[in-house]
VOPAGU-2260 file (C-alpha; in pm, 1 decimal, decimal comma):
REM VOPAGU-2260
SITE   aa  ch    i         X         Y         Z
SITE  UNK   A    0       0,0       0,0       0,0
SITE  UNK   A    1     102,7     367,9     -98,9
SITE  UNK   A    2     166,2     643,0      76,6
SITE  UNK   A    3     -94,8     782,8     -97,7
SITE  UNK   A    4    -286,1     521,3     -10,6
SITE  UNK   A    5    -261,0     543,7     346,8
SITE  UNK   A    6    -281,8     962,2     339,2
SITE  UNK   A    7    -633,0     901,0     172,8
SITE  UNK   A    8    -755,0     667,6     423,2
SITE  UNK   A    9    -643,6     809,1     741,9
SITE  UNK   A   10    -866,0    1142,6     625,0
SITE  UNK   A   11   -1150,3     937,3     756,6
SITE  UNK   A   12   -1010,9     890,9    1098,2
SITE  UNK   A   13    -780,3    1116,7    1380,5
SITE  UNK   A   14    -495,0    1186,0    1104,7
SITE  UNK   A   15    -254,6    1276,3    1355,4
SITE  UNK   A   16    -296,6     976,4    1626,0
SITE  UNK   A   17    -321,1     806,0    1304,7
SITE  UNK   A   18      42,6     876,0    1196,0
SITE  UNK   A   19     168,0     896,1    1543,3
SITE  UNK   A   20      66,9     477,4    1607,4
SITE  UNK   A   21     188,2     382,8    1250,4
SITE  UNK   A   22     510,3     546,0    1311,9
SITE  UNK   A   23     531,9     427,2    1670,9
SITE  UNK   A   24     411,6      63,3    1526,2
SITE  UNK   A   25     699,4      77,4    1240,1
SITE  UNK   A   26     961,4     190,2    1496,0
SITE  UNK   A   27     920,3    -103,1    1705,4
SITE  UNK   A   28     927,3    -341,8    1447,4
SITE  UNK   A   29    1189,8    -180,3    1276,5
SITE  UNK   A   30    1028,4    -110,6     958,0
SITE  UNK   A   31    1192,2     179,1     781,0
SITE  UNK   A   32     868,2     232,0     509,8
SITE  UNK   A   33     539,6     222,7     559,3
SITE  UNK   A   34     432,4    -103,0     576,0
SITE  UNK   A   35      63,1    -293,4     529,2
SITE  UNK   A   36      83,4    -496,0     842,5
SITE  UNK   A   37     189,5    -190,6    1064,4
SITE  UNK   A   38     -63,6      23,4     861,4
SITE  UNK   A   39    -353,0    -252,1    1025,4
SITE  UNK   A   40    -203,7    -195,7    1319,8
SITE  UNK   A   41    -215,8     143,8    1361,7
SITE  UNK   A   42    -574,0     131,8    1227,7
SITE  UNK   A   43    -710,4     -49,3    1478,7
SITE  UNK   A   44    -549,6     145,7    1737,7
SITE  UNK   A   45    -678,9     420,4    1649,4
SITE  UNK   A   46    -979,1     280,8    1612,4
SITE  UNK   A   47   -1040,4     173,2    1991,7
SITE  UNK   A   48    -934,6     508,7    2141,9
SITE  UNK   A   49   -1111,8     635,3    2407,0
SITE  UNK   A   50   -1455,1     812,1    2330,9
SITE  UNK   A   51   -1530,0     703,1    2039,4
SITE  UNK   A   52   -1867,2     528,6    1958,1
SITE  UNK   A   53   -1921,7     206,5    1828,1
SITE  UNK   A   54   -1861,4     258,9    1437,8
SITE  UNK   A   55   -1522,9     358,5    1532,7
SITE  UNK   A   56   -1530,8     750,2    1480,9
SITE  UNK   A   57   -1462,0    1002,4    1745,4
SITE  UNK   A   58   -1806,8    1136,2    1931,5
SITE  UNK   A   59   -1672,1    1505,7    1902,4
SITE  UNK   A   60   -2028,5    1580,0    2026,9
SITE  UNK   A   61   -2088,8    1372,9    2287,1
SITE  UNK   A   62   -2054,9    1677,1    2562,1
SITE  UNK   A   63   -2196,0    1932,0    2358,0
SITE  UNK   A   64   -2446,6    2192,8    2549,9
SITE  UNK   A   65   -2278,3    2082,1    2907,4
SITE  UNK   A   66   -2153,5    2289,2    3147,5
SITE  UNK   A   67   -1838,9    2131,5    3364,3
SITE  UNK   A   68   -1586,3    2324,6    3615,4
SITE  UNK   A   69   -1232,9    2204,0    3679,3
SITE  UNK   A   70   -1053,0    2315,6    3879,6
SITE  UNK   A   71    -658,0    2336,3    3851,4
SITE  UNK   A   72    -295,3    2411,6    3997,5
SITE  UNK   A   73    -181,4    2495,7    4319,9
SITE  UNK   A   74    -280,5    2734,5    4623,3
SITE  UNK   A   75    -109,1    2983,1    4781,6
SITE  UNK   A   76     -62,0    3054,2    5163,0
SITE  UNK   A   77      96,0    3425,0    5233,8
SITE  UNK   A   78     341,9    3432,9    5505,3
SITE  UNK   A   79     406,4    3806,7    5430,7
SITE  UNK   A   80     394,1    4038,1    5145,7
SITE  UNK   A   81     669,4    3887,8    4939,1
SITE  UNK   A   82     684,1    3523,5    5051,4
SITE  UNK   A   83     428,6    3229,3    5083,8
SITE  UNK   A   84     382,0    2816,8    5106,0
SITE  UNK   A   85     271,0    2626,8    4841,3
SITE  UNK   A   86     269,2    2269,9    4674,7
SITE  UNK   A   87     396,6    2119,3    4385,4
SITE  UNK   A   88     100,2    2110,2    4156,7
SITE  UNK   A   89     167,7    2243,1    3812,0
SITE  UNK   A   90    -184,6    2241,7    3658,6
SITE  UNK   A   91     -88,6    2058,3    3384,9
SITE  UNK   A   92    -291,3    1775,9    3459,9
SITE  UNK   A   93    -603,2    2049,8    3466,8
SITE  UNK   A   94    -509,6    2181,6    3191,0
SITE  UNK   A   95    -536,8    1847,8    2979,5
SITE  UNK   A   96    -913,0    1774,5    3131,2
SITE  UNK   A   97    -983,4    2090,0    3016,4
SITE  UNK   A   98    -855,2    2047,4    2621,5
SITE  UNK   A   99    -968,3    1717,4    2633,0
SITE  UNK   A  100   -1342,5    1847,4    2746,3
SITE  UNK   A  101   -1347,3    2138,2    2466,3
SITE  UNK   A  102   -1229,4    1859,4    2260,2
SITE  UNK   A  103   -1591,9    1713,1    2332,2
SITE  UNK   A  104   -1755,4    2036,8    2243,0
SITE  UNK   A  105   -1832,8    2095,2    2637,9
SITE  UNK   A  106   -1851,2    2436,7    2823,5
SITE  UNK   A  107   -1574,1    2458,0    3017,8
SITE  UNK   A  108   -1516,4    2694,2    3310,0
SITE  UNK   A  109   -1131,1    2661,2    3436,7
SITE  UNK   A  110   -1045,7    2763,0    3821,0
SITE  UNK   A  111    -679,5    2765,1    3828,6
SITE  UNK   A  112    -371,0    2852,5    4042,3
SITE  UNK   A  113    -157,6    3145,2    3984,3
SITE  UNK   A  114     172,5    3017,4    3748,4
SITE  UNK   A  115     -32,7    2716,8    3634,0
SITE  UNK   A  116      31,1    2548,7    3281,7
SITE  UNK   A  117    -300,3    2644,2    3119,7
SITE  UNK   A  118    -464,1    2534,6    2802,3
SITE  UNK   A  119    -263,9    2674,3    2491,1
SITE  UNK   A  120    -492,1    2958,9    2338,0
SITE  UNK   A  121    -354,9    2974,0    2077,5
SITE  UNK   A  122    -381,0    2630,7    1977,3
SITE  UNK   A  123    -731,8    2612,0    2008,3
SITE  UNK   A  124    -965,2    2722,9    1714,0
SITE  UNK   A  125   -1161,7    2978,5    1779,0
SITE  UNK   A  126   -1557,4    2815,6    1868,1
SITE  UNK   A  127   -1360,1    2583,5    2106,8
SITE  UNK   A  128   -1170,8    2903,2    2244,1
SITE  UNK   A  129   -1538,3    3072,9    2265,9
SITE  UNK   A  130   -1638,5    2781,9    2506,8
SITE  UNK   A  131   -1358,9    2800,1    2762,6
SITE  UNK   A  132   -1389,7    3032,6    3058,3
SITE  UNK   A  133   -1050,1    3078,9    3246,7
SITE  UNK   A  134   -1019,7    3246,1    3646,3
SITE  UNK   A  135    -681,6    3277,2    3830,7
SITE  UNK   A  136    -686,6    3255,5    4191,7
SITE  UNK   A  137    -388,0    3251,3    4447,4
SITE  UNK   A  138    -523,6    3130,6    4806,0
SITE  UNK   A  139    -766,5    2921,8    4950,2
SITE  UNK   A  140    -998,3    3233,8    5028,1
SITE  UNK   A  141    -982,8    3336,4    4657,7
SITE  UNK   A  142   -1088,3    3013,5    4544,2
SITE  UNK   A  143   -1396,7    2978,3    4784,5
SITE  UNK   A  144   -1503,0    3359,7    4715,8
SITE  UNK   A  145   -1509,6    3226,6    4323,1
SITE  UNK   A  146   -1711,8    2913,1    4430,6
SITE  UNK   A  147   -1928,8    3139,7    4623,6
SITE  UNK   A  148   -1942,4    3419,1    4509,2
SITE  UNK   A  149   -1867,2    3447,2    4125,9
SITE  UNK   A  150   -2012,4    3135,4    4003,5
SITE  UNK   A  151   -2273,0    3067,3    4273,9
SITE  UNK   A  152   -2513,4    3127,5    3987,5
SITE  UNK   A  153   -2402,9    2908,0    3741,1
SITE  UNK   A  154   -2513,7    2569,0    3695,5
SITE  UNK   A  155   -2277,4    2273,7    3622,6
SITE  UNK   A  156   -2339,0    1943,2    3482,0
SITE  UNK   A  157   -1994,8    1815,3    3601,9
SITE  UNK   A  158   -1725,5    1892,3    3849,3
SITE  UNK   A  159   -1353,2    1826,9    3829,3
SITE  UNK   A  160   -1189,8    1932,2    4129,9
SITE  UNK   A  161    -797,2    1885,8    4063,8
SITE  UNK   A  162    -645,8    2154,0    4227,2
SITE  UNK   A  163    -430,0    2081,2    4479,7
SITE  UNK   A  164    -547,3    2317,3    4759,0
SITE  UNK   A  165    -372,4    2385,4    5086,9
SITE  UNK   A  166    -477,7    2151,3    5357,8
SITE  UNK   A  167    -294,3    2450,8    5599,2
SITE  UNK   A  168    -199,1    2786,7    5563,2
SITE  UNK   A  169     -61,8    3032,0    5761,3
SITE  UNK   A  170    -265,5    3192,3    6017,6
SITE  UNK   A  171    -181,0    3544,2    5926,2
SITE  UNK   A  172      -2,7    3760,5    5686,8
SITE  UNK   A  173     207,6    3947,7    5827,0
SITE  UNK   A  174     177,8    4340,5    5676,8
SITE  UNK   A  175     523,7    4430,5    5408,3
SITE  UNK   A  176     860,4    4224,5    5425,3
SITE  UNK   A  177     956,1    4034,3    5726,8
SITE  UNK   A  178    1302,5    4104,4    5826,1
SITE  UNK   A  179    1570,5    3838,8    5825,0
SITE  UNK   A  180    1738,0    3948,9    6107,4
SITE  UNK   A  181    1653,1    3623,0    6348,1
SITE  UNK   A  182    1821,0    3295,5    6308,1
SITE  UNK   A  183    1475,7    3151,0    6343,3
SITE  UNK   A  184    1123,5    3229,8    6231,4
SITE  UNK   A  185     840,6    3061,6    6366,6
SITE  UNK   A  186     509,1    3025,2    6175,6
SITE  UNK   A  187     159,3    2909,7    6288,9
SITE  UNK   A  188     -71,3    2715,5    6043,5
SITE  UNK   A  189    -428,3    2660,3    6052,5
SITE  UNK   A  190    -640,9    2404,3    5879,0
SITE  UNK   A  191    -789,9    2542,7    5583,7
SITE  UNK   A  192   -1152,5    2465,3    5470,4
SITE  UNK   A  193   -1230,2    2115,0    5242,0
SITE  UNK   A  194   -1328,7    2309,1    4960,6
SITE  UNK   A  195   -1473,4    2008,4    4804,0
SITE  UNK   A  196   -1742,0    2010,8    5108,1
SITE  UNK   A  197   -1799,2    2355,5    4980,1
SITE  UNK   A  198   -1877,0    2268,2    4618,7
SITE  UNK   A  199   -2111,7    1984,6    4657,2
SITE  UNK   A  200   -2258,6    2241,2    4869,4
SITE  UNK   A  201   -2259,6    2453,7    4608,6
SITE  UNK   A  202   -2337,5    2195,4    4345,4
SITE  UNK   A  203   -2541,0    1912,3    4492,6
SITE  UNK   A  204   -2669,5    1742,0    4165,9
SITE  UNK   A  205   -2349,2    1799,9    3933,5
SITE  UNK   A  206   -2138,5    1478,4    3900,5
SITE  UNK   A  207   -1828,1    1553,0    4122,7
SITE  UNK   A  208   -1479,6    1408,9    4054,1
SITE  UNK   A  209   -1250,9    1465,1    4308,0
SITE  UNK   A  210    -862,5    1404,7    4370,7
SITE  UNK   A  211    -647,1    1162,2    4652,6
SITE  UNK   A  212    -282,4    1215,1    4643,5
SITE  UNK   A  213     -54,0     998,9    4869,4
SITE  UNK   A  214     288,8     888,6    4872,8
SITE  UNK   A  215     442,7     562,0    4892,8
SITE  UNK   A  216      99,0     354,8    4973,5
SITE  UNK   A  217      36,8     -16,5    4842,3
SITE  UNK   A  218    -250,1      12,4    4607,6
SITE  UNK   A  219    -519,8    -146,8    4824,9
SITE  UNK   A  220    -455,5     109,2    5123,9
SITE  UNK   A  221    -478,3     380,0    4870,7
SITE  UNK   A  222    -819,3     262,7    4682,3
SITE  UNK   A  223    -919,3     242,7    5088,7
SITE  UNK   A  224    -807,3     608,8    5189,7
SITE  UNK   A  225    -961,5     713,3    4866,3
SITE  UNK   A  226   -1294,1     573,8    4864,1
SITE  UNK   A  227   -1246,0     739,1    5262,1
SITE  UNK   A  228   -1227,1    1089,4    5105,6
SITE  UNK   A  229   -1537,0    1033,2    4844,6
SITE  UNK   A  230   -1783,6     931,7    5093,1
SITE  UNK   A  231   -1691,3    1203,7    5322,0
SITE  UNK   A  232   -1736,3    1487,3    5045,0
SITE  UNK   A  233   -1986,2    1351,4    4849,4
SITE  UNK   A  234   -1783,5    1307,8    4523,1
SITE  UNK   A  235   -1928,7    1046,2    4270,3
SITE  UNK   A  236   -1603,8     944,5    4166,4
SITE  UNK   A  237   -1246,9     988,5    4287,2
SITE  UNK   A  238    -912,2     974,2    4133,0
SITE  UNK   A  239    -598,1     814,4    4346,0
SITE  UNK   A  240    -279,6     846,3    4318,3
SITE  UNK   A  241      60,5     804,8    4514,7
SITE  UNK   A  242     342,7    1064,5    4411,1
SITE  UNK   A  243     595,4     869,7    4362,9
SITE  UNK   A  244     436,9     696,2    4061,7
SITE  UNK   A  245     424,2    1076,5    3941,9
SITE  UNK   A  246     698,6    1183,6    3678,2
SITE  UNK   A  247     633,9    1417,9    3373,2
SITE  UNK   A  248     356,9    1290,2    3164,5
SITE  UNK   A  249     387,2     934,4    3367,1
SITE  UNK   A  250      94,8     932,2    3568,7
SITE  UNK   A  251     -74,7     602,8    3754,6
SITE  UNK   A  252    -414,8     651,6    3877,6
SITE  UNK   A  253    -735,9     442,7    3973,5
SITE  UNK   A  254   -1029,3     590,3    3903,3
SITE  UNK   A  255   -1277,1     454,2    4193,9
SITE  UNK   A  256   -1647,4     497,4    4181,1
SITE  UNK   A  257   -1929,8     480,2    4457,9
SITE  UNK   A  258   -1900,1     144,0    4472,9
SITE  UNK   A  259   -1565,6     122,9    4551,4
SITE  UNK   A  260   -1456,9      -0,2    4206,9
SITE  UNK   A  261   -1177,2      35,2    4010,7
SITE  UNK   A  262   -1336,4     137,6    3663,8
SITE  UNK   A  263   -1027,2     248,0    3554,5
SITE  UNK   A  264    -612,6     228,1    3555,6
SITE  UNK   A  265    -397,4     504,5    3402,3
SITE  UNK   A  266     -60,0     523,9    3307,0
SITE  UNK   A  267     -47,8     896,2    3179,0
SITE  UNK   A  268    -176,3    1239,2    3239,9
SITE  UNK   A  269    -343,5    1220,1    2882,7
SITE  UNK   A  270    -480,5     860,6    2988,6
SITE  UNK   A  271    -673,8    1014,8    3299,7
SITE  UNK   A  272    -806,4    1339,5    3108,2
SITE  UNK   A  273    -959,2    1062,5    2852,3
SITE  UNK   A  274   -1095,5     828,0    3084,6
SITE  UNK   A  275   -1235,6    1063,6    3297,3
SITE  UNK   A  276   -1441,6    1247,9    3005,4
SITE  UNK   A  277   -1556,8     925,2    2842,1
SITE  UNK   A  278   -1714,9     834,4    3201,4
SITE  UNK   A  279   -1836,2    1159,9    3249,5
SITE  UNK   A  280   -2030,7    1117,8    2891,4
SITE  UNK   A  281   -2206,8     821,5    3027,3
SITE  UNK   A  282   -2309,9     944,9    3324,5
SITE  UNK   A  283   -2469,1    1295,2    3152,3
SITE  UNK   A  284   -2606,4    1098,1    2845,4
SITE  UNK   A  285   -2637,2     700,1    2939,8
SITE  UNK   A  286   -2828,7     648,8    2616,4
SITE  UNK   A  287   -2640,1     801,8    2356,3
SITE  UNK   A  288   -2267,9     694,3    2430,8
């Protein structure tokens, strides 16, 4: 088969993941042209990829007209006017949902932490661009004044709550630069609020995703501390994962739902921004997907 060939048939599917498994396929079996058998291959693959319906094309529509928040990134805790505490979170793992959701022709309405990777603007076309509703926040207080206040009046199908909020922050800030004249500094913390509470609250017929990070748990006492944190919020389904299986785009999670199943396992960040809107399709239209 042609290159030609190939180019004409791969119009009717995802061109690029289409090109990106063939050359992946011929790579690893060391084919240096395109090649029939790999050019099966790589059909098929694409063929089975997430959220796509039975006849084997992508559902591009199968969110269209819903309304989901996600929430993103990191929180910040002010110590004084220049310095605060914070957390790893880099939003990128937001930011993906997000794409992924606009992908599906959903409303999306993204919450994120100041400095957090953010969908690419300019990569999107415009209608998807149209669709996507971005609000930077920097501490806990911001965020809840947002859930509160901002978008108390807007209604959401589905929530993602990713961000990585502050479980304690300091009790005070203190007013312009702290001098660094002592040898030591001491700093008292107090418990923030369990946002999540706030937004099925907020929210208490949207489906609510929320997030368990650990480090260094087997898997069984993480799918237990997990499921712990979804009853106690209310969330409909919860993703877990331990940090240290964390690295780049690697990125093991179990999706666990209400009844305290493992309905899915990811290896990526891209993985878990798939899975998650394919069962979030079900769940808002269990007759079409």
């Amino acid at each position: 088969m042609s290159v030609v060939h190939i180019r004409k048939f791969a119009k009717i599917l995802d061109e690029t993941s289409f090109f990106a498994t063939m050359v992946k396929l011929q790579k690893f079996n060391g084919f240096q042209r395109p090649n029939y058998a790999v050019f099966t291959i790589a059909t098929a693959c694409v063929c089975r990829r997430p959220g796509q319906s039975r006849k084997g094309t992508i559902d591009v529509e199968n969110l269209k007209g819903k309304n989901i928040l996600i929430t993103s990134g990191p929180t910040r805790g002010y110590i004084d006017a220049v310095r605060y505490i914070s957390n790893k979170s880099t939003g990128k793992l937001g930011a993906l949902i997000a794409t992924e959701a606009l992908r599906r022709n959903a409303c999306v309405t993204l919450v994120y932490g100041a400095g957090s990777i953010v969908p690419d603007m300019g990569a999107l076309d415009k209608e998807s661009a149209r669709r996507l509703t971005m609000v930077e926040i920097e501490t806990t207080d911001d965020l809840l004044r947002t859930i509160q206040g901002g978008l108390k009046d807007t209604s959401f199908d589905a929530i993602i709550h990713a961000m990585a909020v502050l479980d304690y922050s300091p009790e005070k800030c203190r007013e312009g630069k702290i001098a660094s004249i002592e040898d030591t500094l001491t700093i008292t913390l107090q418990k923030t609020p369990k946002v999540i509470r706030q937004i099925r609250t907020q929210w208490p017929h949207a489906f609510l995703v929320g997030f368990k990070l650990e480090i260094g748990l087997s898997k069984d006492k993480l799918v237990e501390k997990a499921y712990t944190s979804m009853t106690e919020s209310g969330a409909n389904l919860v993703v877990a994962n331990n940090q240290n299986e964390i690295a780049g785009d690697k990125h093991r999670a179990y999706l666990i739902n209400s009844r305290r199943e493992i309905v899915s396992v990811c290896e990526t960040k891209q993985d878990i921004s798939e899975k998650l809107m394919e069962i979030i399709a079900k769940q808002l239209n269990p007759v079409n997907v």
